[in-house]
Structure formats: C-alpha cells, structure tokens
N, C-alpha and C positions, 0 to 999 in steps of 0.2 A: 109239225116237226117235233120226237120227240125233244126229251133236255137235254140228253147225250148227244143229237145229232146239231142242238145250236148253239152249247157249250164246244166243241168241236169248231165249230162253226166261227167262234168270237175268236178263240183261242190261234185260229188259224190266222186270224189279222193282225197278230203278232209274230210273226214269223220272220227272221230273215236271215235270207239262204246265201250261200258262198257268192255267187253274183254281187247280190249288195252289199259284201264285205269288202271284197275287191273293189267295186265301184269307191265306198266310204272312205278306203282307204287311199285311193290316188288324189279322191279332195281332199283329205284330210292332211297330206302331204303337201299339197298346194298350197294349202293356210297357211301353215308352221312355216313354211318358206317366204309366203308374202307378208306374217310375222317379223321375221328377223332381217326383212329389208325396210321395215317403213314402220314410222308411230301410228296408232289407230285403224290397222287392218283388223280385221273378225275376230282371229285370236292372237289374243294381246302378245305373245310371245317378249316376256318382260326379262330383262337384265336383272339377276339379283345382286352382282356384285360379288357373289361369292367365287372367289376363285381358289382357296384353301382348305384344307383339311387339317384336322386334328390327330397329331401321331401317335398319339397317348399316352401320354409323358405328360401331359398338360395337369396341374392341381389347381387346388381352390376350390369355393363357394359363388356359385352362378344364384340364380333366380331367371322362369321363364312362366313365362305367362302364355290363354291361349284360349284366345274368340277364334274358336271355329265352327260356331253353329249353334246350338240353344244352351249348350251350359258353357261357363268361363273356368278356365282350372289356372291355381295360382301353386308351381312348384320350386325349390332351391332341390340344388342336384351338387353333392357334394364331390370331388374328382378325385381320384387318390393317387393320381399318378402313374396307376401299371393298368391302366385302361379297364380297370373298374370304376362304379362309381356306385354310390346310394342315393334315393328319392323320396324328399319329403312332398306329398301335395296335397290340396282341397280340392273341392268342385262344389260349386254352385248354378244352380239354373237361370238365366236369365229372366227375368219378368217379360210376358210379352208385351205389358205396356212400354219397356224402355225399345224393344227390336223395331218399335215404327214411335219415338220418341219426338218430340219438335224441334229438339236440339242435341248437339252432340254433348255438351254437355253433362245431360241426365245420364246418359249411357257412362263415359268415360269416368265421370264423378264416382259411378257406383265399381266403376271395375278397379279404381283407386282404393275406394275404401273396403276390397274383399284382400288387397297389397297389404291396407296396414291391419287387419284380421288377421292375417295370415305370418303376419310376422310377429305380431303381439302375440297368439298359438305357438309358435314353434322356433323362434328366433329371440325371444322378450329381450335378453340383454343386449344385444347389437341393434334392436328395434329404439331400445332407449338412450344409448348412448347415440347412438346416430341422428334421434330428433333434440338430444340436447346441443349436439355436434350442431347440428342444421340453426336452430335458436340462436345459436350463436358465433355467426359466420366472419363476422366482424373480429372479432377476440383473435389475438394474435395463435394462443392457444385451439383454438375452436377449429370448423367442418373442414375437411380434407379430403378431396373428391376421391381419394384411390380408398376411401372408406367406407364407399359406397357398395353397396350391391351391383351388380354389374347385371342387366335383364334383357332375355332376349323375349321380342313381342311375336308371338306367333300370333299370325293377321290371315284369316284364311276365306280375304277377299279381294277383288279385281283393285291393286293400289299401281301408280304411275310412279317405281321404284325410282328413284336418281341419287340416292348413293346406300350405304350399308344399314344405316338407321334413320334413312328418311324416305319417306313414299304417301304419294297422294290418293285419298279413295278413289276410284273411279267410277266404283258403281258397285250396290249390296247386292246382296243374293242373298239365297238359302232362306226366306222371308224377313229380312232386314231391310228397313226404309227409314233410315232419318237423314231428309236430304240438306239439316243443315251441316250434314259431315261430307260429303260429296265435294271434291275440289280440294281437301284438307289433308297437314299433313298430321297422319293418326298420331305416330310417335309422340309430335309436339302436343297431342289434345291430349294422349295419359300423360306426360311427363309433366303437363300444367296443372293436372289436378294432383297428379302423385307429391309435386311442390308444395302446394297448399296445404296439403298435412302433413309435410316436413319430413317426408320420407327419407330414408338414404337410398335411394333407387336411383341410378341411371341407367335410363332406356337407350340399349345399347345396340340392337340389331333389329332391324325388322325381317321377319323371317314369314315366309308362307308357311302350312304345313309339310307342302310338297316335299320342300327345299328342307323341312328338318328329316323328314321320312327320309329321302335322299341321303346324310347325313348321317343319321342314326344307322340306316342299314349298311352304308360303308364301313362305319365305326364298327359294326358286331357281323358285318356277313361272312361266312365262313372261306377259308383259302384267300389268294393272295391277288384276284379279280375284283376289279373296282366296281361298283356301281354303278349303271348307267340312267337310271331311272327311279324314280320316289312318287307313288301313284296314290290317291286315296278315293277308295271306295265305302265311303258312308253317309255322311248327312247328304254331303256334297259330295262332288269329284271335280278331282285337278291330277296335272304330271308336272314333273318339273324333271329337268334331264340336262346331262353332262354336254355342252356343245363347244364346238370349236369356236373360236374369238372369230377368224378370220368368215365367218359364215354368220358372223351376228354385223350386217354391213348398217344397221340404224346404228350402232355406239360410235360412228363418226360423227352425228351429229346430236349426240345428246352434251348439253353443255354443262360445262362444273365438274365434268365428271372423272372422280380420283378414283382409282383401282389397280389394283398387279395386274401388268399382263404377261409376264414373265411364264404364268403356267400354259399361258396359250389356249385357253378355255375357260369357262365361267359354264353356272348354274343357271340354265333360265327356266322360269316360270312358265308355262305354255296359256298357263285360263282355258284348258280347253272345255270347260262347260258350254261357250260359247262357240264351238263348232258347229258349221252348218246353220246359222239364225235363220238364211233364206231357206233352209227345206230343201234345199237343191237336191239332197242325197239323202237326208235320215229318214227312218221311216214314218210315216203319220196315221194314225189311227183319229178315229174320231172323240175317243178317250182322250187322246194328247193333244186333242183341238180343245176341247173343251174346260182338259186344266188348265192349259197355258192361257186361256181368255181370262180365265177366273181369278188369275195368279198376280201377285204385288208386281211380276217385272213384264208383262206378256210381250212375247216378238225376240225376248233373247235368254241366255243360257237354253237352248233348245237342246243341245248333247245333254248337259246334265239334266234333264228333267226326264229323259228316257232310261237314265241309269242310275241316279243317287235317292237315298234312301230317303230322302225330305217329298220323294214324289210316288215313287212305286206303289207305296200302298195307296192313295189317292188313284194312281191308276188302275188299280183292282176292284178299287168302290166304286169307281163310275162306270165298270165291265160289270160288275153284277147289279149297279141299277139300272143299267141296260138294258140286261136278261131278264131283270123283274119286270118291265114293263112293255114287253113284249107280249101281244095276245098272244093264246094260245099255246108257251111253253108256261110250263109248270115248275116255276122255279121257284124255292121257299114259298110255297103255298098249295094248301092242298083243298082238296074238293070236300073232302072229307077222311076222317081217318085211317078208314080202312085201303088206303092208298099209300100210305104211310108206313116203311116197314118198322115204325118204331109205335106204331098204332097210337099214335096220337096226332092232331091238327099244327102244321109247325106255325107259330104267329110271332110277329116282328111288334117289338113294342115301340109304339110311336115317338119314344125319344132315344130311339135305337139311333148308333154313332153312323151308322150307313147311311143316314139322312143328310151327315154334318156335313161340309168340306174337310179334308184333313183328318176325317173322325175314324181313320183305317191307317195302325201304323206299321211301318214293313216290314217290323218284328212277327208281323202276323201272317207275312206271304211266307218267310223264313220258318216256323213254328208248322203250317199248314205242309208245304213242298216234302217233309222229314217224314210226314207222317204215313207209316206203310202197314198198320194195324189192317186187320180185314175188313171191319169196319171202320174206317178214318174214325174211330172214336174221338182222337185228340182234335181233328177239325171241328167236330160235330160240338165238343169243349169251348173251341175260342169262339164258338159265331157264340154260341150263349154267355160266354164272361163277356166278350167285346163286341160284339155288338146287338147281345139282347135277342137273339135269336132261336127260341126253342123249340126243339124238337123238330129240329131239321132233318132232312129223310139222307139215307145212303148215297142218294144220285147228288141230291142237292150238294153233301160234302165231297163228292166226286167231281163234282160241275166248277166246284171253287178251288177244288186243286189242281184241276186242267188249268185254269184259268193263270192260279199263280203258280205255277211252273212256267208258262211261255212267258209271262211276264220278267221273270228273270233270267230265264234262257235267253231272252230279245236284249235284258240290258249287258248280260255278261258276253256276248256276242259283237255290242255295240263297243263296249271296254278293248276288245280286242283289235279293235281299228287304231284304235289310240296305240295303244300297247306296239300292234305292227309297225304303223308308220312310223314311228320313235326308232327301233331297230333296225331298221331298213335306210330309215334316212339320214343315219350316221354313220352308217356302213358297217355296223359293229359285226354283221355275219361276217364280211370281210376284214380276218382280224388285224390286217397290216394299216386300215385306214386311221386308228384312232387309239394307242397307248393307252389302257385306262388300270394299269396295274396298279395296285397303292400295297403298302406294309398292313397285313393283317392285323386286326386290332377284332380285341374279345373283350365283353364284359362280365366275366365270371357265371357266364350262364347263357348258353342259347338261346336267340330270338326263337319263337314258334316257329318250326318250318313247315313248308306245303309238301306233300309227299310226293311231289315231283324237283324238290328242291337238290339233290346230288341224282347224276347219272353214270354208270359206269364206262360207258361208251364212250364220253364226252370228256375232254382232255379240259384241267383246269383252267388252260389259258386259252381257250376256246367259249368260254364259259360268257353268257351273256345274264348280268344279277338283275334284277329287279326288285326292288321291297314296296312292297305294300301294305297300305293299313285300311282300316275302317271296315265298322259292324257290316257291310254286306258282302266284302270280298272274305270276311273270316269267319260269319255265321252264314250266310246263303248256301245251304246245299249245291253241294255240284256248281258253283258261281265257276273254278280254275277249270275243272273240265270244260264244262261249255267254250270260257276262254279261249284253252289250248286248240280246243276243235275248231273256234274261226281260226286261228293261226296256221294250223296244218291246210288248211282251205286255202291259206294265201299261196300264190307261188313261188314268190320271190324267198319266203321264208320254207312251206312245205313241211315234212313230218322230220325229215331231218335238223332244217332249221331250231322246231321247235324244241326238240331236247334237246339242245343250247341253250335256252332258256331257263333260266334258272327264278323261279319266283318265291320269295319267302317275306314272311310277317314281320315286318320294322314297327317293333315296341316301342312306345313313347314318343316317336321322332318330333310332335308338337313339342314335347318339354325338354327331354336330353338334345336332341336335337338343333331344338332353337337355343339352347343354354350354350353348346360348342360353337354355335355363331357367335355365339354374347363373347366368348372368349377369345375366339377370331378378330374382333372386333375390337377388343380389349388390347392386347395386343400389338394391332396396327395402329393403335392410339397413342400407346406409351413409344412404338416406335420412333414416330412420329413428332413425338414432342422430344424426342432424346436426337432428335435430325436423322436419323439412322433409315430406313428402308425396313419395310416390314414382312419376315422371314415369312417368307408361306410353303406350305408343300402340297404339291401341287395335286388337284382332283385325278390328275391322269397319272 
C-alpha cells in the first residue's frame, strides 16, 4: 500500500459524519438533563450562583486571578463606569512539579506569592499600606475589610459550587493531580495562604472560566441579545450557559443555599469534558485508546480529550507512530535518496519529541493544517524545528497534513454537539421560550469577531450569541466552519437555524470576567450587611 493510500486510510478513522452528530447530540441532551436533576450524574451540570449582570455603570478596582491550565495569570481591572475598563496583568507558568504536588499547599502557597509580586509590581502603595493595615488589625485605627482588594478566582476545574465563593475540588484535569486538594474548598486554600502574607485580598467569587467567557461576552457582545452560552476551546474545554431555575430541579436539595431568584435563571457550569465517559456515542480510535490509558485521569473527561488542545497533538503523535511502524509504508524513511524528492535520506534523531508522550504540541497540527505552499515547505520546517525530523519527502509532509486536518475537523465537529444541544435544549431557536435580552454594554473597542458574527437576513432579536475563547477555536484553521457544518447537519437546528447563530471571540473572560463576579459578589455583601436585598439585574 502506497503512503497516500494508508495516510488516507488513518485519516479516515477519524471521521465523523452527520449520523454521529445527531446520535451525540440526543445523549448529550440526555446528560445536561440528568445533570440538572440530581448531584453526581456524568455531567456535573453545576449551579454557579450567578444570577446577575453587570450594567455598566459599575466602578472601581477588582483583582482576578486564573488557574486554567499550565500558566497562572494574576490581573486588577480597573472600571470606569461607562463600560469601559483598563488591564493590568502577569502570567507565569506553572512548575510541573507543583501540577502533581503532594499537597495543596505547595501549589496554592506559590499562587499566593505571584498576588503579592504582582502587587508589590504594579499596586506598591495600596500593597503596603494594606499589609501595615493587616499588621495591625487590632488597633482601633488599623485593617478595614472594604479596603481590601476585592478578587475574583477563576478555577477552571470540576469544583462542587454551593454558594458564590465557595466550592469543592472534585476532580483535576488538564494533567493536575494533587489529591491532597480533592474534597477542599479552593477559595479557603488561597485565601489561607494569601493570609499569611498579609495580603489585602479578599477572595470574592469563584468563578469557572466558562462563566467569565459568558460574562465577558454579554458585557461587550454587540446589539441588545443576551448571551446564551460561554465555551472554551483550548487547553481544555467547558460550556457554561443561561438556564431557567425552574429546570435546575437539584437546587431543591442543595443545603445553605443563599441566592436571587427573582431573575428566574442562573449560570450553570456544564463540565462537559466529561461527556460520554462510557463511549456510548463518542468516537474511539485506537489513538484515543491509547492516550487515555497513558493519561493522569484514564476512563474520564473522554469529550475533552477528543477536542482540547492538552490532547490533539498527542493524538497526531500516536497516528504517525502508527504509520511509522507499519511494514511496508514508507513513511519518514527512505530506501535511499534517490526516492526522496528532496535527494536526500530523511532521518529521525533518536531524541526526537515524536518518541515522548506529550512531545507534539497542537500549535503544530494548527501551523501544519495553514500550510498551502506547493511544497508544504512550512510542514517540512516544523517536523525539523519540533521534532528533529530532516529531510522529510513531499508525501511524508502531505501524509501529516491529511492526518492533522481530520484530527481537528473530528474535534470541531465533536464541539458542535455541545454547541447544538445547548440551543436546542433551551429552546432559544424558539424565541418566545426564554427572554434573554440584556442593555448593550461596550467596551471601547470590539471583541475579535468570527466572520460569521452579524447576518443580514437575521433579525437582531432572533439572534442566538455565543462567545468563545481559547487558542484552538481562534487559531485552528477552519475550526467555526467545520462547527457550523455539524450544525447545518442537525435538523432540529438546519442551515437556517444556523445563521442565527451568532459566534464571536470573548477577550479576557478568565480576568474581566471573573473580576464583574468579584463585583457582583461585592455587592450582594455590602447588601447584605446593610439588611437590604441585593439589586441584581437579571441574565435575561
């Protein structure tokens, strides 16, 4: 068999066609439904508590922090009150010794002291008056909570939420293991260490990212249609989405639990990396057997390891060491030169990253998929920067772009289950089920939109928003086409359905996002202690 005919061949075990869209889509419908009836079904479908929006009138100085994956970013988001706002932030990468750490501790200790860097950098005087403030708490004179930083925690892992700023790990992802944080409420593990060095922080909201993307895109989406959805497609992937109270039938029996219910809907978290764990419906390649045995959590997040950027390229390393060791095709390696249309022998050097686990990052299936040179020049480039690969032949860099094309044609196809079911099972095509209009709010400058983000056809209050973030849904070539094409595949939704859809890039939503929780939260506190009811306006 020639290369093209078993490149073709692999490529093809990736595929999936409107059939298994549809199928995905009706369990995936099932879940989110046996979610929001009971604690501990498959997908978590979690209460955030958020039931409010920000009108944009709101001022001050927030602080929002934000573990969503291998780096930590520590940002203050200044408000100005006509719904702009300015950004200061850092980012630091995580050590991978603290991501599988023996104690929560080590982790939370260190995400403390990037708080007090980060203030001592770009806040010095409020960082020192606030630890002499702290010093001395005693002193009639001395620390005054409303002079604290007020911080909202983007947490962008499976937590057991039960009220605004408190929620339990359930379980890491994204390759995070320290199981002495498991069962724990996070907020209280920073807010102990952030204590210890006398920070003026109060941990104010725990927020997913979903739920700031959500947030964030309400706050800047263009015209006067709310939000119904906050998706993230990069390390990892989650949704988080606008749902009616009366359809969330577990908040009867969660206990302690204080929240408005006056807007008649809340924000919940879906977790749906965890769709499908049994395999019942996703697809299975022997690549996705393989990683997932290999993998810190094996048997669950099964959705996201077919679609988030922490795995895709891992899935492309173990399809071309596949094809490498397969007799008989001729894949990166040659007989001899003269077989070579680059007349040379192409050779793999034995501490090539194609060896490693994890040694192939999905920057490189996105960089490879772009390239439309006559010669894939630029593929023939990355296998030799990244993975030591020289003098690799025409077909060979043809054989890896077949490859990582189906690779994310499968996960942006897979995305679009999510995507559907969410629209379809709030009824939003049907616009009379679900009021979700809010006051336009801008912030001096357009989010990125998708070029399929306004339609002329489509009546604004017809308009179904979605915002989305992360490196694969905003660098993967062709990631929203592919998308849109399961969605016109559904029927329920169809090509009409789909432009209604309205999809666009929510900037920041981990920081500005989780910062208008932190204020939300802020808020309902001072309400609270003044005995008053806490003004909210509503998601819908």
């Amino acid at each position: 068999m020639s290369l093209m005919e078993e490149a073709r061949k692999v490529a093809a075990e990736f595929e999936y066609p409107a059939e298994a869209v549809n199928k995905g889509l009706k369990e995936f419908m099932k879940e989110m439904d046996e979610g929001l009836q009971k604690v501990g079904a498959t997908m978590s479908q979690i209460p955030t508590y958020v039931t409010a929006v920000p009108n944009g009138t709101e001022k001050g100085l927030y602080m929002a922090v934000d573990l969503g994956g291998t780096n930590f970013r520590v940002c203050s988001i200044h408000l100005n009150g006509d719904s702009t706002f300015s950004l200061t932030q850092s980012k630091v990468a995580i050590p991978r010794e603290l991501m599988v750490a023996k104690t929560a501790e080590e982790l939370f200790s260190f995400l403390a002291r990037q708080i007090q860097i980060f203030l001592k950098t770009h806040h010095e005087e409020h960082y020192e008056a606030g630890v002499r403030r702290r010093k001395t708490m005693s002193a009639t004179d001395g620390y005054k909570d409303e002079e604290n930083f007020y911080l909202g925690f983007t947490f962008s892992f499976p937590v057991d939420q039960v009220g605004i700023n408190s929620g339990k790990l359930i379980r890491w992802t994204k390759g995070f293991d320290i199981q002495d944080a498991v069962g724990k409420d996070v907020c209280a593990l920073l807010q102990e260490e952030i204590d210890k060095l006398h920070l003026p922080v109060k941990v104010a909201a725990l927020v997913n990212d979903t739920v700031g993307t959500l947030m964030a895109r309400s706050y800047t989406s263009p015209g006067k249609t709310g939000t119904l959805l906050g998706a993230i497609f990069g390390t990892g992937t989650n949704g988080a989405y606008v749902e009616r109270l009366d359809k969330v039938k577990k908040m009867v029996s969660v206990n302690g639990s204080d929240y408005d219910k006056s807007t008649g809907e809340m924000i919940i978290n879906t977790e749906w990396g965890s769709f499908d764990n049994d395999l019942s419906v996703l697809p299975n390649t022997p690549y996705d057997e393989d990683l997932d045995k290999e993998s810190v959590n094996p048997g669950i997040q099964m959705f996201e390891k077919r679609i988030s950027g922490m795995f895709l390229g891992e899935i492309l390393r173990r399809a071309m060491l596949s094809m490498m060791n397969r007799p008989h095709v001729a894949f990166l390696k040659d007989e001899h030169s003269g077989v070579n249309d680059v007349h040379s022998t192409t050779t793999i050097d034995d501490n090539s990253a194609l060896y490693e686990q994890w040694g192939l990052d999905t920057s490189f299936l996105s960089i490879v998929s772009e390239d439309h040179s006559p010669d894939l020049r630029i593929v023939r480039q990355v296998l030799d920067r990244d993975l030591s690969i020289s003098a690799a032949s025409f077909e060979d860099a043809e054989a890896v772009k077949m490859l990582a094309l189906a690779i994310g044609k499968r996960a942006a196809r897979l995305s679009a289950v999510a995507l559907g079911a969410i629209v379809i099972s709030t009824g939003r095509l049907n616009k009379d089920t679900i009021n979700t209009s809010t006051t336009a709010i801008t912030t001096g400058g357009k989010p990125s939109e998708t070029k399929a983000e306004t339609s002329e056809a489509v009546k604004e209050e017809d308009v179904i928003d979605i915002g989305v973030d992360g490196s694969v849904v905003e660098y993967y070539p062709g990631f929203e086409d592919y998308l849109r094409e399961a969605l016109r595949e559904i029927p329920e939704i169809g090509p009409e359905g789909e432009k209604k859809i309205r999809i666009g890039i929510a900037k920041d939503g981990s920081g500005v996002g989780a910062a208008l929780i932190a204020l939300v939260a802020r808020g309902a506190e001072k309400s609270q202690s003044n005995g008053n009811p806490a003004r909210a306006h509503s998601i819908g």
